[in-house]
Short mmCIF file of the C-alpha atoms (twelve columns), coordinates in Angstrom:
data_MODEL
# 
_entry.id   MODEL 
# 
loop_
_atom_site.group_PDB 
_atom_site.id 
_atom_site.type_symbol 
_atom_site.label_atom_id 
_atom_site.label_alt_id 
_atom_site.label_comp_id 
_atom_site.label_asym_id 
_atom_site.label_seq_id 
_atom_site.Cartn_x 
_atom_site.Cartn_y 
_atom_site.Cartn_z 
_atom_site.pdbx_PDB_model_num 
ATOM 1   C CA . UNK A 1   109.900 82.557 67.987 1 
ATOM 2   C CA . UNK A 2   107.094 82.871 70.847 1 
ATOM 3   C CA . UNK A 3   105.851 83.517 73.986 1 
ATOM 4   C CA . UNK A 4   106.428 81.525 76.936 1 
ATOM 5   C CA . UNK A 5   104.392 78.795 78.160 1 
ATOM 6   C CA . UNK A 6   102.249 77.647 82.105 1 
ATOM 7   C CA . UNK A 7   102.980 75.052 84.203 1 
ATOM 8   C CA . UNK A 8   100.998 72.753 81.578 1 
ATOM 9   C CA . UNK A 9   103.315 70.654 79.421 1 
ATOM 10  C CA . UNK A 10  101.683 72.065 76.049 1 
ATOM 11  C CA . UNK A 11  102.299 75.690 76.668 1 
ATOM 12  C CA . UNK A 12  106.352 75.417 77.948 1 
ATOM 13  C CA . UNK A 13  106.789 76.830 73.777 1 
ATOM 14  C CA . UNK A 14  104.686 80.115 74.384 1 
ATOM 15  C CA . UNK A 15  107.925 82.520 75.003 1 
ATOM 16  C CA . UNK A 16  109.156 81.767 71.187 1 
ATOM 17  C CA . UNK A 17  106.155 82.224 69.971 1 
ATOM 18  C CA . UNK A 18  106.291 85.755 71.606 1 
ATOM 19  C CA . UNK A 19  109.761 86.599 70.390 1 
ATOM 20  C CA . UNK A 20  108.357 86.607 66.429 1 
ATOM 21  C CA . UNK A 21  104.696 88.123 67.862 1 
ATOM 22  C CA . UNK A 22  103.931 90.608 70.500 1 
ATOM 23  C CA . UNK A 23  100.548 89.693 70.414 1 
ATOM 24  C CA . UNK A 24  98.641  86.215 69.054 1 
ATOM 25  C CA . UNK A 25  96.830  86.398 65.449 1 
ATOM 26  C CA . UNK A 26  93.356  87.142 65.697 1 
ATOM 27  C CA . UNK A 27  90.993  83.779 66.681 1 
ATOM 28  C CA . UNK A 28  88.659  82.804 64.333 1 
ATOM 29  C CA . UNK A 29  86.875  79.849 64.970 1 
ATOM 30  C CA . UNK A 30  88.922  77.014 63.488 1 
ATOM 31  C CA . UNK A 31  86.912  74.605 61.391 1 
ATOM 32  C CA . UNK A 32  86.315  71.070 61.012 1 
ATOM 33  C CA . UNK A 33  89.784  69.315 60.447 1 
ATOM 34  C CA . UNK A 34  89.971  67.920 57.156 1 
ATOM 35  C CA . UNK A 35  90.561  64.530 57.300 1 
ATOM 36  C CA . UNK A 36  93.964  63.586 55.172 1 
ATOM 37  C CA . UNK A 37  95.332  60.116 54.171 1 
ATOM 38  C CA . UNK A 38  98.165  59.262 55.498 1 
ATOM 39  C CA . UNK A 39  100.531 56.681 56.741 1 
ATOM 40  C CA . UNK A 40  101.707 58.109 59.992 1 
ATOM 41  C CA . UNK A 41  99.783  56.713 62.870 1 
ATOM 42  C CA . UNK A 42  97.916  58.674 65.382 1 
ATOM 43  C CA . UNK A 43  100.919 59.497 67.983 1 
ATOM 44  C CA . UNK A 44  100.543 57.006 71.047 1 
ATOM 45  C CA . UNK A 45  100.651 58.073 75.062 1 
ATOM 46  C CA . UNK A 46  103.776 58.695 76.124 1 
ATOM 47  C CA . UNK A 47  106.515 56.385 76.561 1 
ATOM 48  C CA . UNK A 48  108.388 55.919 79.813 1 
ATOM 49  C CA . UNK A 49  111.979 56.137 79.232 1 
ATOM 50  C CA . UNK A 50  114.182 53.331 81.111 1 
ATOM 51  C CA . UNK A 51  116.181 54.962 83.260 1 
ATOM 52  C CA . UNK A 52  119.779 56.159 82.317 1 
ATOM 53  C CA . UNK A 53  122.691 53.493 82.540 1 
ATOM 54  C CA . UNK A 54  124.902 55.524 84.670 1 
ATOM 55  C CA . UNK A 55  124.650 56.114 87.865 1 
ATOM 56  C CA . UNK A 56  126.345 59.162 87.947 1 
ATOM 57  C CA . UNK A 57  123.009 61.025 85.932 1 
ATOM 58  C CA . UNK A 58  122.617 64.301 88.029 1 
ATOM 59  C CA . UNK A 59  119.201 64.736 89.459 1 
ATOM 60  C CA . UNK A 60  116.352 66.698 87.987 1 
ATOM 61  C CA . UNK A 61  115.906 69.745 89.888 1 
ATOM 62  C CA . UNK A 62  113.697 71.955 87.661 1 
ATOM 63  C CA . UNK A 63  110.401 71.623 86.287 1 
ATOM 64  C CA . UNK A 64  109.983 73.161 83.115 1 
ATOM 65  C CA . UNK A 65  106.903 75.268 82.947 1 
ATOM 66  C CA . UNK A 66  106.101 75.178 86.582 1 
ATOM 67  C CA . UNK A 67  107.125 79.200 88.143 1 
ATOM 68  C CA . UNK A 68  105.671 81.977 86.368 1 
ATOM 69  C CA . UNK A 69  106.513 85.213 85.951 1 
ATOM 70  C CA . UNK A 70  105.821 88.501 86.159 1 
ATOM 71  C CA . UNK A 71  104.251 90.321 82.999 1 
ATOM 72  C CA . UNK A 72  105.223 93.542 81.734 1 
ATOM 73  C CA . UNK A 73  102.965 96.047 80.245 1 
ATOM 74  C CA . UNK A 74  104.966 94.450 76.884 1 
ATOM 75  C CA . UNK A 75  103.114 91.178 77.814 1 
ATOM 76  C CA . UNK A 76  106.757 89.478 78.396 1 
ATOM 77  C CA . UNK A 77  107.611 88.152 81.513 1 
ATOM 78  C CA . UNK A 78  110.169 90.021 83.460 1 
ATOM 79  C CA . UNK A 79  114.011 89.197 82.043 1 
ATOM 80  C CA . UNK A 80  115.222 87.391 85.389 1 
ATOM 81  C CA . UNK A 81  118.896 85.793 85.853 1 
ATOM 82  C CA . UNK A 82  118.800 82.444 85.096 1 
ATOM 83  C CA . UNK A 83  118.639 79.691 87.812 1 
ATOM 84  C CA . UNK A 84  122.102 77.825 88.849 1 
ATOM 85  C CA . UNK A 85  119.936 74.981 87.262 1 
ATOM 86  C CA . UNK A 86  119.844 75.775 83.789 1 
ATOM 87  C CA . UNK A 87  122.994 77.981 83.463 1 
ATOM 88  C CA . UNK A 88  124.207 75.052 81.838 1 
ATOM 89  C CA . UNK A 89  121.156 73.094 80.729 1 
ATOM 90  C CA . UNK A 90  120.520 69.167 80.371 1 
ATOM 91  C CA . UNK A 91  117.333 68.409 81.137 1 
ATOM 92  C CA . UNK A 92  116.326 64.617 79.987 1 
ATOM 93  C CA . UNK A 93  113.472 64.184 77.182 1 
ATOM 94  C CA . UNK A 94  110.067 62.866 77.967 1 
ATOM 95  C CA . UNK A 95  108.969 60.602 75.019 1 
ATOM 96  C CA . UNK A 96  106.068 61.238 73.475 1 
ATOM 97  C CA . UNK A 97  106.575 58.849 70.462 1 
ATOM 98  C CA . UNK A 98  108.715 55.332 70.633 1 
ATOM 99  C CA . UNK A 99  112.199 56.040 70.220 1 
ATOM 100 C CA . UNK A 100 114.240 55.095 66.408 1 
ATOM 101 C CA . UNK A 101 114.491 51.648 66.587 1 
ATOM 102 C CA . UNK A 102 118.854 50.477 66.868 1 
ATOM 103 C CA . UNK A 103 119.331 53.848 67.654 1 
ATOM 104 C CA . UNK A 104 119.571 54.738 64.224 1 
ATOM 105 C CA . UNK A 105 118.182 58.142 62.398 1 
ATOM 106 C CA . UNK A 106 114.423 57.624 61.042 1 
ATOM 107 C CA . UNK A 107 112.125 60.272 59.559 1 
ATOM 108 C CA . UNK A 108 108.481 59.931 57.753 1 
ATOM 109 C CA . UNK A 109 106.762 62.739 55.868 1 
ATOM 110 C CA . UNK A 110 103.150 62.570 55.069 1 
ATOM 111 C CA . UNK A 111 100.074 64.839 54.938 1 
ATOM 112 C CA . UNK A 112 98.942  66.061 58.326 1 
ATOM 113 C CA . UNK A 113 96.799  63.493 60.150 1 
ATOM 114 C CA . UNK A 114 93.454  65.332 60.929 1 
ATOM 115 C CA . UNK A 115 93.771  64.714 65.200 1 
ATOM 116 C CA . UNK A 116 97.572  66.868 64.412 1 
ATOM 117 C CA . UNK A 117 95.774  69.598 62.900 1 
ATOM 118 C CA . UNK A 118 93.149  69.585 65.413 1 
ATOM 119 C CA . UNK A 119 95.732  70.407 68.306 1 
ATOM 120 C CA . UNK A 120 97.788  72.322 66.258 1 
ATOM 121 C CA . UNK A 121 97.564  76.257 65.597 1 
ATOM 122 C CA . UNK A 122 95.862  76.064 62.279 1 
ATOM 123 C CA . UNK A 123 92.825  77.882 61.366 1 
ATOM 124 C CA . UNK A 124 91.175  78.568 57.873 1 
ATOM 125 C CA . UNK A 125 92.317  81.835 58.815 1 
ATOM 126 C CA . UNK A 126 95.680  81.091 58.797 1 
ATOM 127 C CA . UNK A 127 98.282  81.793 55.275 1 
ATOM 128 C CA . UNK A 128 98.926  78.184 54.243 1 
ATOM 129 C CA . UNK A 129 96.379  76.022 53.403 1 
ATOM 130 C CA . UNK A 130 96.468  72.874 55.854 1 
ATOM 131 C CA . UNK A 131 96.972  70.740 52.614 1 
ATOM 132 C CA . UNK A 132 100.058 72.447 51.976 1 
ATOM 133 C CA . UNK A 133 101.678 71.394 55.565 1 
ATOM 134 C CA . UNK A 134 103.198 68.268 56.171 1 
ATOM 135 C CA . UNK A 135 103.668 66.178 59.366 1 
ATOM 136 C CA . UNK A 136 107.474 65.155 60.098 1 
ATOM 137 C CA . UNK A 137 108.482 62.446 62.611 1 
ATOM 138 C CA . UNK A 138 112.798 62.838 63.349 1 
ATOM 139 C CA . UNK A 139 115.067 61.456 65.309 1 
ATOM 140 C CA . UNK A 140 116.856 63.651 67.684 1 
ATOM 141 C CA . UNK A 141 119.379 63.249 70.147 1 
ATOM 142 C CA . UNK A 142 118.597 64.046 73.865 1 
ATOM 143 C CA . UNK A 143 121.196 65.893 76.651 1 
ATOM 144 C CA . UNK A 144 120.137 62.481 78.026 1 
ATOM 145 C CA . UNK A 145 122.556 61.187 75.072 1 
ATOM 146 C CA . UNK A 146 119.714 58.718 74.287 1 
ATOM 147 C CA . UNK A 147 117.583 58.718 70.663 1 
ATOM 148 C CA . UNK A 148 114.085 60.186 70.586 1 
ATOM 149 C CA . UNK A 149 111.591 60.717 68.508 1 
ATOM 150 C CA . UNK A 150 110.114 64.369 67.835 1 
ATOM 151 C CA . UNK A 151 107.440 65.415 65.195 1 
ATOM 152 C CA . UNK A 152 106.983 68.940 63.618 1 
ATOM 153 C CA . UNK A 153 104.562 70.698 61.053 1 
ATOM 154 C CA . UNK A 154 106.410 72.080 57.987 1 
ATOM 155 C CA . UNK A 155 105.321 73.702 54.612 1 
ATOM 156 C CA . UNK A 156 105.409 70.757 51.776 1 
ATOM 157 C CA . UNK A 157 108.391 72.911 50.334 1 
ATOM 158 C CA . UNK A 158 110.715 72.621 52.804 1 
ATOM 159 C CA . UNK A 159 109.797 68.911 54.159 1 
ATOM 160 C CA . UNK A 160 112.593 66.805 52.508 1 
ATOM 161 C CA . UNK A 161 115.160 69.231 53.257 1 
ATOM 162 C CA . UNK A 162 114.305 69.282 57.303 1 
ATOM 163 C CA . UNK A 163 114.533 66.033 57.903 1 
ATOM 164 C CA . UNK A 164 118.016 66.076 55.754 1 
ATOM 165 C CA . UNK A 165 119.007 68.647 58.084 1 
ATOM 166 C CA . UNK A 166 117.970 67.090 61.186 1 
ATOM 167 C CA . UNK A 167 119.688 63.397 60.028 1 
ATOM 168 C CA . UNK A 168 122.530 65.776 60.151 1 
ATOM 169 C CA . UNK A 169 122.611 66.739 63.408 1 
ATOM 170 C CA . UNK A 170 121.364 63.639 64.658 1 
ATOM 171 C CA . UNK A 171 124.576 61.663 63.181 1 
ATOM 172 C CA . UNK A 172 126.306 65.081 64.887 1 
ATOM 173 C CA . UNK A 173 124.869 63.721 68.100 1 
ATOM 174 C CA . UNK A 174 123.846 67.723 68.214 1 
ATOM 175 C CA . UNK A 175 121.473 67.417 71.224 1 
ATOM 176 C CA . UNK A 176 117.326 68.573 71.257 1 
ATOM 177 C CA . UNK A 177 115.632 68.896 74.634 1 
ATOM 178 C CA . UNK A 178 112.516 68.386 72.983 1 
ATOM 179 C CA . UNK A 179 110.450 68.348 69.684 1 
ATOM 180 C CA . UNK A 180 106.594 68.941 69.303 1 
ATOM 181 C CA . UNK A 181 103.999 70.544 67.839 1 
ATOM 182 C CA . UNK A 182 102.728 74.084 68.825 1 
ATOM 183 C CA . UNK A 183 99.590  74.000 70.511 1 
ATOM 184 C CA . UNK A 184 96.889  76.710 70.630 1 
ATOM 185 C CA . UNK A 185 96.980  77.203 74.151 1 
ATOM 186 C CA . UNK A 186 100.300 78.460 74.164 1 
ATOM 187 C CA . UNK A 187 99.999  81.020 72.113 1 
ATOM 188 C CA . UNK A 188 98.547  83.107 75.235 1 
ATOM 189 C CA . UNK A 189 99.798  81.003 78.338 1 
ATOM 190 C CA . UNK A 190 101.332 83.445 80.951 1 
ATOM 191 C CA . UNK A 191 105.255 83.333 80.504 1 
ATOM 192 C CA . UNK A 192 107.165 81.001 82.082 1 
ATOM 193 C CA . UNK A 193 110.871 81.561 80.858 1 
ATOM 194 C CA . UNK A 194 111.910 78.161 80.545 1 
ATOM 195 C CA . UNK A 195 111.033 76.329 77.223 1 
ATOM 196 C CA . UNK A 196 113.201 74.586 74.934 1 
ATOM 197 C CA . UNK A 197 111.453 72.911 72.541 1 
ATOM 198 C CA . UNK A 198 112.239 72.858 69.053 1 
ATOM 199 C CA . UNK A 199 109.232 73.599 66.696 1 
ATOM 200 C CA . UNK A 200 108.146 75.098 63.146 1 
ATOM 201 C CA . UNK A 201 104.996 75.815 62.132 1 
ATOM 202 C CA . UNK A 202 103.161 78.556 64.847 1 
ATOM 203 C CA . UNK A 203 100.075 80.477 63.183 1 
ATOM 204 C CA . UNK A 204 100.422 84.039 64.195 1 
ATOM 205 C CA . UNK A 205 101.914 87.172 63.168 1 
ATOM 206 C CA . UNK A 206 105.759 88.653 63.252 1 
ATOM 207 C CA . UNK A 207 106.220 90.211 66.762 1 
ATOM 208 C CA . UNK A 208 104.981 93.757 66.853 1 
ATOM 209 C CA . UNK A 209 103.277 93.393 63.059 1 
ATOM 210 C CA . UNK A 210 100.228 92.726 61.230 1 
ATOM 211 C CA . UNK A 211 102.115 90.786 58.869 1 
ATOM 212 C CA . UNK A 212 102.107 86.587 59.158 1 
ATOM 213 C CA . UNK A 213 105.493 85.084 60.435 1 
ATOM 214 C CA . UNK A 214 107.460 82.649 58.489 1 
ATOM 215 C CA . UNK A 215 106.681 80.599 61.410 1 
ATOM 216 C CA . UNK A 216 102.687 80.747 60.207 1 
ATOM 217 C CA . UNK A 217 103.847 79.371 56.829 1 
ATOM 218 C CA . UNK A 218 105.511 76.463 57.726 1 
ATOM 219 C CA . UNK A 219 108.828 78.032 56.805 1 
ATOM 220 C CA . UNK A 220 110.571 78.764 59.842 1 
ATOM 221 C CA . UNK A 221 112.475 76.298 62.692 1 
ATOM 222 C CA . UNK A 222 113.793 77.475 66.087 1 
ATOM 223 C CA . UNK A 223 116.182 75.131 67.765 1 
ATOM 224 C CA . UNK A 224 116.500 74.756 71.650 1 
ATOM 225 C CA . UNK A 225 115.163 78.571 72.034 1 
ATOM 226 C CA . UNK A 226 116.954 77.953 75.890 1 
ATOM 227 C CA . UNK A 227 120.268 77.547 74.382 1 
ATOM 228 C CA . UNK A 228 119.720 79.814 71.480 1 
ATOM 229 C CA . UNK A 229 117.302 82.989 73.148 1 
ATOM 230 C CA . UNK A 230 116.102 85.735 70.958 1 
ATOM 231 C CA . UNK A 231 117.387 89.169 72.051 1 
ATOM 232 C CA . UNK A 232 116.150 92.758 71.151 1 
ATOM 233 C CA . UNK A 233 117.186 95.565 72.991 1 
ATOM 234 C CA . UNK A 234 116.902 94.692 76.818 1 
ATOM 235 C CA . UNK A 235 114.438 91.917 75.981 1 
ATOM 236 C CA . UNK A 236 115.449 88.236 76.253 1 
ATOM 237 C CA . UNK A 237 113.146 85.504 75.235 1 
ATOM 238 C CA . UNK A 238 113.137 83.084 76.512 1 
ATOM 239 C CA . UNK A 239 113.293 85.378 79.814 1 
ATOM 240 C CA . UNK A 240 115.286 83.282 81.875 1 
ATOM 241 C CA . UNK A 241 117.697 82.478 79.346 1 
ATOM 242 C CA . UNK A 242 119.987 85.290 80.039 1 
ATOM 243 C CA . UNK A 243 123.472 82.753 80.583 1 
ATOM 244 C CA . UNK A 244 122.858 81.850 77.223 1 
ATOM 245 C CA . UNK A 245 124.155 84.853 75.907 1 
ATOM 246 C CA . UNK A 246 127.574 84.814 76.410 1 
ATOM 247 C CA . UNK A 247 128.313 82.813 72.973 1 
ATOM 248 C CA . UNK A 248 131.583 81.975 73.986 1 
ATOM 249 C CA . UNK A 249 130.753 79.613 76.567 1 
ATOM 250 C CA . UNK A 250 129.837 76.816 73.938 1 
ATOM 251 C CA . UNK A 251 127.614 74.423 75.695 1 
ATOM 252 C CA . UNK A 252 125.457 71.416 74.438 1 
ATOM 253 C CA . UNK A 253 122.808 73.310 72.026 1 
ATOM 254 C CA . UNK A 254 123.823 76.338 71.031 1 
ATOM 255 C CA . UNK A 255 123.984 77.168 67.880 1 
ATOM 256 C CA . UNK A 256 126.771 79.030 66.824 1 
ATOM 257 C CA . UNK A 257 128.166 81.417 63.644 1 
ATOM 258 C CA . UNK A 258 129.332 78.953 61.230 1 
ATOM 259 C CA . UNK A 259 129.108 76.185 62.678 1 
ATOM 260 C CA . UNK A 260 127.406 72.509 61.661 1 
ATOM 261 C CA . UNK A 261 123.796 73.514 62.245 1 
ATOM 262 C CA . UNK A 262 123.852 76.970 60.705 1 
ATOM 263 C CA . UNK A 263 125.801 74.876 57.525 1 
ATOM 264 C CA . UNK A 264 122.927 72.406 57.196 1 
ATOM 265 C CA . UNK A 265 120.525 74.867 56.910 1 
ATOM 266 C CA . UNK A 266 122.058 76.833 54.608 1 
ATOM 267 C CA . UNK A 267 122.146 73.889 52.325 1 
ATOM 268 C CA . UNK A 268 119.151 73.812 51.761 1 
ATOM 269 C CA . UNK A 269 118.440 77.741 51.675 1 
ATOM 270 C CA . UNK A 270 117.423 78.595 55.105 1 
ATOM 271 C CA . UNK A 271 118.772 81.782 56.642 1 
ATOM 272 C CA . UNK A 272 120.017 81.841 60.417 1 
ATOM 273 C CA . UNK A 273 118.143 84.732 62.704 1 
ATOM 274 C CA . UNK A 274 121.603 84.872 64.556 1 
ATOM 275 C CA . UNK A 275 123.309 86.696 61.571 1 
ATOM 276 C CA . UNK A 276 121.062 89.577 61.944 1 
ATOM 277 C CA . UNK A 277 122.079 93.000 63.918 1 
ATOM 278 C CA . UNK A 278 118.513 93.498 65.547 1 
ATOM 279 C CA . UNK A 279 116.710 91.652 66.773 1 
ATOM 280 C CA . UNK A 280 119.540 89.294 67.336 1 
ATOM 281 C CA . UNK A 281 117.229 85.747 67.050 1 
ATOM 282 C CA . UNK A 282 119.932 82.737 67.397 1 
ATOM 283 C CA . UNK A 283 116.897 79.762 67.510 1 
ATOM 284 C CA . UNK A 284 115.334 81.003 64.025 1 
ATOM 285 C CA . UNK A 285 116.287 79.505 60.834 1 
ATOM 286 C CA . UNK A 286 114.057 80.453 58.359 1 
ATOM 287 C CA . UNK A 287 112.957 79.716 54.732 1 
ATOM 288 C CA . UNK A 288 111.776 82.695 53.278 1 
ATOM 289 C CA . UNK A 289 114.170 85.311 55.226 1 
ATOM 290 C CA . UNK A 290 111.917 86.415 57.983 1 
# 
């Protein structure tokens, strides 16, 4: 998990990056990106999605990333009740890649494209060596119902198995609000509350430790953080995510004990953060147990 993001549409993620890491990894200067081969194009300006079909689509009333909040001497923001708009959230999906083709499931895998590293949060500092990351492309399925394309940095290990897992919930028309990858600025954007986006690889350490998350190795996935928000004590992450915790109102997203997403990642050996006593971290699926 991390800390939440500004009003900028690359730091909305910060607030899951705080839940695994009270504080952001030390910042050495990243070097040159290597440059990798690789048959994934560099990702094109975004893509205006046609309008929905129905004319019954409720209207967009929030603005992710757009309020923020107050910060604690914890550097959270402060846990607030969450707004009548998201108590039951479906926000549409901004493409930032062409959507699958015949709205069918599509996923690449290659080495990490050096302009991807470049806005990413690697660093020669960092526990995985950028050759050992690889750059997905999935389909997801929006709130909006429609099919998207997301991408996501992942250790080599675990690659084939993600996309497996997200084909899965893509043919479970499981819905994402939103899939990208981390950017460096959000490890310290002020906290916003309101993210969603479903990422992997984050380069910093486990919240309140020294130690590297499983996030920083390219071994760790949280899905719609919104839906799924980390809990410790009387801290909530993301902070405004507070309806969300009440697990049996099943909504859109959540992920729940049991259920299809916590059995597709347990096929192919991930652990589910919602299974443990404290913290209590329902986005986090994770490869090597942390």
């Amino acid at each position: 998990m991390r800390r939440t993001a500004t009003a900028t549409a690359g730091a909305v993620m910060a607030f899951t990056l705080a839940a695994c890491s009270s504080e952001a990894p030390s910042a050495p200067q990243p070097a040159a990106a290597t440059p990798f081969s690789t048959t994934v194009a560099k990702p094109p300006a975004p893509v205006t999605s046609a309008p929905p079909k129905t004319s019954s689509a409720p209207a967009v009333t929030w603005q992710v990333g757009a309020r923020l909040l107050p910060v604690g001497p914890d550097g959270f923001g402060a846990v607030e009740p969450t707004p009548p708009e998201l108590v039951n959230r479906a926000l549409p999906t901004k493409d930032l890649l062409p959507p699958p083709a015949n709205d069918k499931y599509q996923a690449t895998i290659s080495a990490v494209p050096a302009d991807v590293l470049a806005r990413s949060t690697w660093q020669p500092a960092c526990p995985v060596k950028a050759a050992d990351l690889r750059y997905l492309t999935m389909s997801f399925r929006g709130f909006d119902g429609r099919a998207h394309t997301g991408e996501m940095l992942v250790n080599a290990k675990g690659a084939a198995g993600i996309t497996k897992v997200f084909g899965q919930l893509f043919a479970a028309r499981f819905p994402l609000e939103e899939m990208r990858v981390t950017s460096p600025a959000e490890l310290t954007a002020p906290p916003t509350g309101d993210g969603n986006s479903t990422s992997a690889f984050v380069c910093r350490p486990a919240r309140g430790q020294t130690s590297w998350s499983a996030h920083a190795y390219g071994l760790a996935v949280d899905v719609n953080p919104f839906c799924n928000p980390y809990t410790q004590g009387k801290l909530v992450l993301p902070e405004l995510a507070s309806a969300y915790l009440d697990r049996s109102n099943r909504r859109p997203g959540m992920v729940l004990a049991g259920d299809a997403t916590v059995r597709a990642f347990a096929a192919i050996g991930w652990s589910w953060g919602g299974a443990w006593t404290s913290p209590k971290d329902r986005m986090h699926f994770t490869g090597n147990g942390h």
